[in-house]
C-alpha positions as CSV (number, residue, x, y, z in Angstrom):
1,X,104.1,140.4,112.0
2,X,105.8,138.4,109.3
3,X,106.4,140.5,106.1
4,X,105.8,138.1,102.9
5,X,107.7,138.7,100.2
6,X,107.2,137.7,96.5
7,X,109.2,139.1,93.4
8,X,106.2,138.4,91.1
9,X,103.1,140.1,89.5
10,X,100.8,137.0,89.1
11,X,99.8,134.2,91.7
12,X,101.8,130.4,90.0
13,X,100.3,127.9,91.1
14,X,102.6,125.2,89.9
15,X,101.2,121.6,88.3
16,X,103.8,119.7,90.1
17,X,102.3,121.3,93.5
18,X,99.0,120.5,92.6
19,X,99.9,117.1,91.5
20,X,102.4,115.7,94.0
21,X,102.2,118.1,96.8
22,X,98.6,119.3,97.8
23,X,96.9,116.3,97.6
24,X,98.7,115.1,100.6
25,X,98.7,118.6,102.5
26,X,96.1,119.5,105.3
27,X,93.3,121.9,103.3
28,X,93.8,124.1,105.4
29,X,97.4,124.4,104.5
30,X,96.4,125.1,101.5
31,X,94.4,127.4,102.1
32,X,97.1,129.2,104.1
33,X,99.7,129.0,101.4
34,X,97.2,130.3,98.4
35,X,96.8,133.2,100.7
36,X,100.3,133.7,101.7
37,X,100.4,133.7,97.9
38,X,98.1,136.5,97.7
39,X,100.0,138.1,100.1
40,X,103.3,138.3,99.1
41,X,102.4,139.2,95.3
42,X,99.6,142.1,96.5
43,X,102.9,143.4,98.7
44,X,100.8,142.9,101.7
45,X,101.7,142.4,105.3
46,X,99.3,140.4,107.8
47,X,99.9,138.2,111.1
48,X,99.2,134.9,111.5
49,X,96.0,136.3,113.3
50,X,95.1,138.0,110.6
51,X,95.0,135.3,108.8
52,X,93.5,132.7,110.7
53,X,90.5,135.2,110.7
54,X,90.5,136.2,107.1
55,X,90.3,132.1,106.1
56,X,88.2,131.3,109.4
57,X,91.0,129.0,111.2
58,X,92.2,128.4,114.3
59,X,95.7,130.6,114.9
60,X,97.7,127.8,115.7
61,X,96.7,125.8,112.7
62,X,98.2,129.0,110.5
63,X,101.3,128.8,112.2
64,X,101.2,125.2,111.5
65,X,100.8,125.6,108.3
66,X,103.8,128.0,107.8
67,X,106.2,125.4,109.4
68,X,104.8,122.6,107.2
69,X,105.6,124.5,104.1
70,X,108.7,125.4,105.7
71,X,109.8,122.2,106.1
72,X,108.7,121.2,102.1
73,X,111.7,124.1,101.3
74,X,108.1,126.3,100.2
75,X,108.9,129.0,102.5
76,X,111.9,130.1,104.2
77,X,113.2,132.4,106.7
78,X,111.9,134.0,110.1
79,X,108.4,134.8,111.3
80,X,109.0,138.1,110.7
81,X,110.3,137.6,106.5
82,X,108.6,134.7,105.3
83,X,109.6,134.1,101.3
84,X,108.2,132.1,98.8
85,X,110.7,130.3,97.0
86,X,109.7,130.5,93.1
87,X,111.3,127.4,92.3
88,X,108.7,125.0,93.6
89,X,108.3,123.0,91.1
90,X,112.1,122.0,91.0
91,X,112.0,120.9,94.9
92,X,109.2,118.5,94.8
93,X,108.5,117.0,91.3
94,X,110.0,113.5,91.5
95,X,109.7,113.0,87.5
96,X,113.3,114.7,87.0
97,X,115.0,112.0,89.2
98,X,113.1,108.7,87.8
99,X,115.6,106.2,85.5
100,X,114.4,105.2,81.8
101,X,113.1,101.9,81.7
102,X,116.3,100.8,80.0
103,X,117.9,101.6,83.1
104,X,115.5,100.2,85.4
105,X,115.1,96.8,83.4
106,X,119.3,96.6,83.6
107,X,118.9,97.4,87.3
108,X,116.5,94.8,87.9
109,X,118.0,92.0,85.8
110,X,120.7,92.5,88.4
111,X,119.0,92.3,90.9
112,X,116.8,89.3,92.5
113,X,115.2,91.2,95.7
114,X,114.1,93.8,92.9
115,X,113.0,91.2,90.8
116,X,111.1,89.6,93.2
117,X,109.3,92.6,94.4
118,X,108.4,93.3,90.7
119,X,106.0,89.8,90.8
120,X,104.9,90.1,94.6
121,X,103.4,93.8,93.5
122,X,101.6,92.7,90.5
123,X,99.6,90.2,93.1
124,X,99.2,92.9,95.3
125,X,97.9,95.0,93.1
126,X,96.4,92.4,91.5
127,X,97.4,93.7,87.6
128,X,100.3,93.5,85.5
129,X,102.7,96.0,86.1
130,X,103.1,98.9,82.9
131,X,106.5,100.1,82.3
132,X,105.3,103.2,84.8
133,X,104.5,101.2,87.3
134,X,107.5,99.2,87.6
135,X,110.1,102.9,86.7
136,X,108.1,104.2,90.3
137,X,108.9,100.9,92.2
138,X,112.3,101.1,91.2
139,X,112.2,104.6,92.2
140,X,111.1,103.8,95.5
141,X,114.2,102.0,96.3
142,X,116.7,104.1,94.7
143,X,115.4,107.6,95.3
144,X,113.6,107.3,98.4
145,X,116.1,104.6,99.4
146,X,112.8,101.9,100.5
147,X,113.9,98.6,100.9
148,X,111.9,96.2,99.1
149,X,110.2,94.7,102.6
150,X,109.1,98.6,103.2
151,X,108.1,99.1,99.5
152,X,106.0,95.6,99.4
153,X,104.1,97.0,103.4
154,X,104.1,100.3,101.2
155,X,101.8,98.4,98.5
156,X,100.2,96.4,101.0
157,X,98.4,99.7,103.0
158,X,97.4,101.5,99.8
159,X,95.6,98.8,98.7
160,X,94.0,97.9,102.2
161,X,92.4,101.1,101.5
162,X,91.1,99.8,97.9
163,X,93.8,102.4,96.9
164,X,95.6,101.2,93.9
165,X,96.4,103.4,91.3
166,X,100.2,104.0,91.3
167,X,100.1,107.8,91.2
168,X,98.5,107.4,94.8
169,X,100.7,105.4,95.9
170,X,103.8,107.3,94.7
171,X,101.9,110.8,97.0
172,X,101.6,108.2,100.0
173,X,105.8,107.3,99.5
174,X,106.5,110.8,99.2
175,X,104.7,111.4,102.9
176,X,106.1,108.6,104.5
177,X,110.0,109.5,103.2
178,X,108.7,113.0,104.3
179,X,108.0,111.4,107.7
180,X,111.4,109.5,107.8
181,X,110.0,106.4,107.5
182,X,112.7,103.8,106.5
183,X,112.2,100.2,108.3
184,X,109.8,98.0,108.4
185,X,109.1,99.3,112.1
186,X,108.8,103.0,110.8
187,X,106.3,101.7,108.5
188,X,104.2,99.5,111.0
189,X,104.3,102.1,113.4
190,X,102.9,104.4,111.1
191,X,100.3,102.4,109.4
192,X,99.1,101.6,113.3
193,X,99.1,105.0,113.7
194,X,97.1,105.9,110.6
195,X,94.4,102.6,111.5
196,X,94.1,104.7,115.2
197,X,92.7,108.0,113.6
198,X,91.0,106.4,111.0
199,X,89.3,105.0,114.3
200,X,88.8,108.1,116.5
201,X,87.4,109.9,113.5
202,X,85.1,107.4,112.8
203,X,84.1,106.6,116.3
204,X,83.7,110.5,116.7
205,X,81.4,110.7,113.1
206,X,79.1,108.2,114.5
207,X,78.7,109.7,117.5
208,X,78.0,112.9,116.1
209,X,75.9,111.1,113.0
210,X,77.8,111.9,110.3
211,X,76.7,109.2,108.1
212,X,76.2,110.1,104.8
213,X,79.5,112.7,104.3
214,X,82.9,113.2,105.1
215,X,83.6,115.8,108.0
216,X,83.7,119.4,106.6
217,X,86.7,121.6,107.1
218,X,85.7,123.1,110.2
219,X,84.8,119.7,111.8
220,X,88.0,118.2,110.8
221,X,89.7,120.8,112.4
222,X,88.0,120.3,115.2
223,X,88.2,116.8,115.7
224,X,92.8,116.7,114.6
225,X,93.0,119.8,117.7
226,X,91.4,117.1,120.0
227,X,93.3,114.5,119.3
228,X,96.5,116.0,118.6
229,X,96.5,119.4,120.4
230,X,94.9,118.7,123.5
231,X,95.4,114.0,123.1
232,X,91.8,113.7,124.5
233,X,90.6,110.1,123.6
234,X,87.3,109.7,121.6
235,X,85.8,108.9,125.3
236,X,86.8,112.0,126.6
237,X,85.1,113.7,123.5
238,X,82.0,111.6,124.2
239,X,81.9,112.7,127.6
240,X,82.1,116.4,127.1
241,X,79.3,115.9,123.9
242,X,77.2,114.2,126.5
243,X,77.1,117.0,128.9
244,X,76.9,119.2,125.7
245,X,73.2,117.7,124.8
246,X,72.5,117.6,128.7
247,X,72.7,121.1,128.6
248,X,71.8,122.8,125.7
249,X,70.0,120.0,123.9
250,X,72.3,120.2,120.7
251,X,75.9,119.5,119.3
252,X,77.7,122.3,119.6
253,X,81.5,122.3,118.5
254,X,82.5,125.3,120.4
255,X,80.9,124.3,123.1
256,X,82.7,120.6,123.3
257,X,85.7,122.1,122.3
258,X,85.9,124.9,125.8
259,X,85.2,121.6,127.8
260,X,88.0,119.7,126.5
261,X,90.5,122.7,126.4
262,X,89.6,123.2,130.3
263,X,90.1,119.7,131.1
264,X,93.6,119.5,129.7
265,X,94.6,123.0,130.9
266,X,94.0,121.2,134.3
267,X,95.5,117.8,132.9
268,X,92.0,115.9,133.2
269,X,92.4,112.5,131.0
270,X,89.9,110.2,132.2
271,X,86.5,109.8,132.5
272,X,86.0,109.4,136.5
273,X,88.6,112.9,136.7
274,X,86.6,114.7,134.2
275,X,83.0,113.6,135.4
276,X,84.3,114.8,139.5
277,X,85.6,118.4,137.2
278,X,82.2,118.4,135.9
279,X,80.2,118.0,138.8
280,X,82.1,120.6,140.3
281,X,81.3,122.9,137.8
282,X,77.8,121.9,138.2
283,X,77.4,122.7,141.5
284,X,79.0,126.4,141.1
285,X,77.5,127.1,138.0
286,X,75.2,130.6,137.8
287,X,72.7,131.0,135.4
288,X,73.2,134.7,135.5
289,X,77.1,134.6,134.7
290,X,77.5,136.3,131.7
291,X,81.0,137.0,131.3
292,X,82.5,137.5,128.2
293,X,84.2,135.0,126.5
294,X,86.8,134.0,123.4
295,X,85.8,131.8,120.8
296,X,82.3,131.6,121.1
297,X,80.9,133.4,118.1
298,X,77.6,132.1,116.2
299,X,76.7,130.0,120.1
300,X,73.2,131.2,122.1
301,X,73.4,132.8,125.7
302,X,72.6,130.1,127.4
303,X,75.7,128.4,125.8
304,X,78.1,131.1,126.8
305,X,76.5,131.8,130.5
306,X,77.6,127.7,131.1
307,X,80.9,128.0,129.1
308,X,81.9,131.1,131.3
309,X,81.7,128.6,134.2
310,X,84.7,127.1,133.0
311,X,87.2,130.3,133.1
312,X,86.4,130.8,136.9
């Protein structure tokens, strides 16, 4: 049980975390490290278990979230000591390493690459560049060691998603050198991976009709464990909703989510597999089966006699 340790009788939430760092994070991994918080100043001890219950998570996304934070320099040590480093604010604010405008100006003057990308951001952007503006490009390519090609494909994303305030932008080039991306292939291969969930959640919000809002925290959960956790395509999800609303007449994340974790358990990625497991399941199903089963809180009996089908 991971013992979390914190030499301080208040919780700090630092600005620079909540200006450069959680924006970017997973909310749930937030929520996990504002409780870890809690935690280590109350002297308190709790598994990851623990806390997956207390803030309603999945287990796995806790432990997640420890190794995320772990990997910022947040937390260090073993699952079993866990400590918050109280220094946060030095290891991720990026104002303490950006040149004066002097500097930069000299720098650029220097150089024509860095002169160029100086113009081809203003059209990009489509504004002229402030003093700020043009210190972060700079620091782009000298801290975070972009080229200009990766900086101007940098530019170029943000504002494919009408995004183009600079202070965005600078959180989106602190994930990608988080991410190692350095080329012009890290970055296409990134922003092609970005487009493909963009795509699966959407396809998946339509499907569920989610129209009018942005998937809640539970939902989005949900929908990252499918892709990532258990790589079922948004077919595959469609699939198991569709035998969802054959049998129960509703959506029911739970229940989609047992489906899908019994198809990959039994490495079941395609429709014609899956539809053959299903029939199967089908055929032996008992509407008197009413085995007791994990994960199934807040769902009706007749979801849980159907669901039991799939531990046999």
């Amino acid at each position: 049980m991971p013992n979390f340790k914190f030499n301080m009788d208040f919780i700090p939430v630092p600005k620079d975390f909540i200006e450069h760092i959680m924006p970017a994070a997973n909310p749930a991994y937030v929520m996990v490290y504002l409780y870890v918080m809690l935690l280590a100043v109350s002297g308190r001890n709790a598994s990851t278990a623990d806390i997956a219950k207390k803030l309603n998570l999945l287990e796995t996304d806790v432990v997640k979230a420890i190794e995320y934070w772990n990997k910022k320099g947040i937390m260090s040590g073993t699952d079993d000591n866990i400590i918050i480093k109280k220094s946060v604010d030095e290891e991720i604010s990026p104002e303490t390493n950006k040149k004066s405008v002097e500097e930069v100006s000299a720098k650029i003057d220097e150089n024509k690459s860095l002169s160029d990308l100086c113009h081809v951001a203003q059209e990009i952007l489509g504004k002229t560049l402030a003093n700020n503006d043009i210190i972060t490009l700079y620091w782009f390519y000298d801290e975070l060691g972009f080229s200009p090609e990766v900086i101007t494909m940098l530019l170029e994303y943000c504002v494919s998603m009408d995004k183009r305030n600079m202070k965005y932008i600078e959180k989106v080039a602190l994930t990608w050198r988080d991410n190692k991306i350095t080329t012009m292939e890290d970055a296409q291969a990134y922003i092609t991976g970005a487009a493909k969930k963009d795509d699966y959640t959407s396809s998946l919000k339509k499907l569920f009709g989610i129209t009018d809002r942005n998937p809640s925290r539970t939902e989005t959960l949900y929908l990252e464990s499918w892709r990532d956790e258990l790589k079922m395509s948004a077919d595959m999800v469609g699939l198991a909703y569709e035998y969802c609303i054959m049998a129960i007449g509703k959506l029911s994340y739970p229940y989609i989510n047992k489906i899908l974790k019994s198809w990959a358990e039994k490495g079941i990625y395609t429709i014609p597999d899956a539809e053959a497991d299903h029939e199967n399941h089908r055929q032996q199903y008992n509407a008197d089966d009413s085995t007791a089963m994990q994960g199934t809180e807040g769902i009706s009996d007749i979801e849980r006699q159907f669901m039991a089908s799939y531990d046999k």
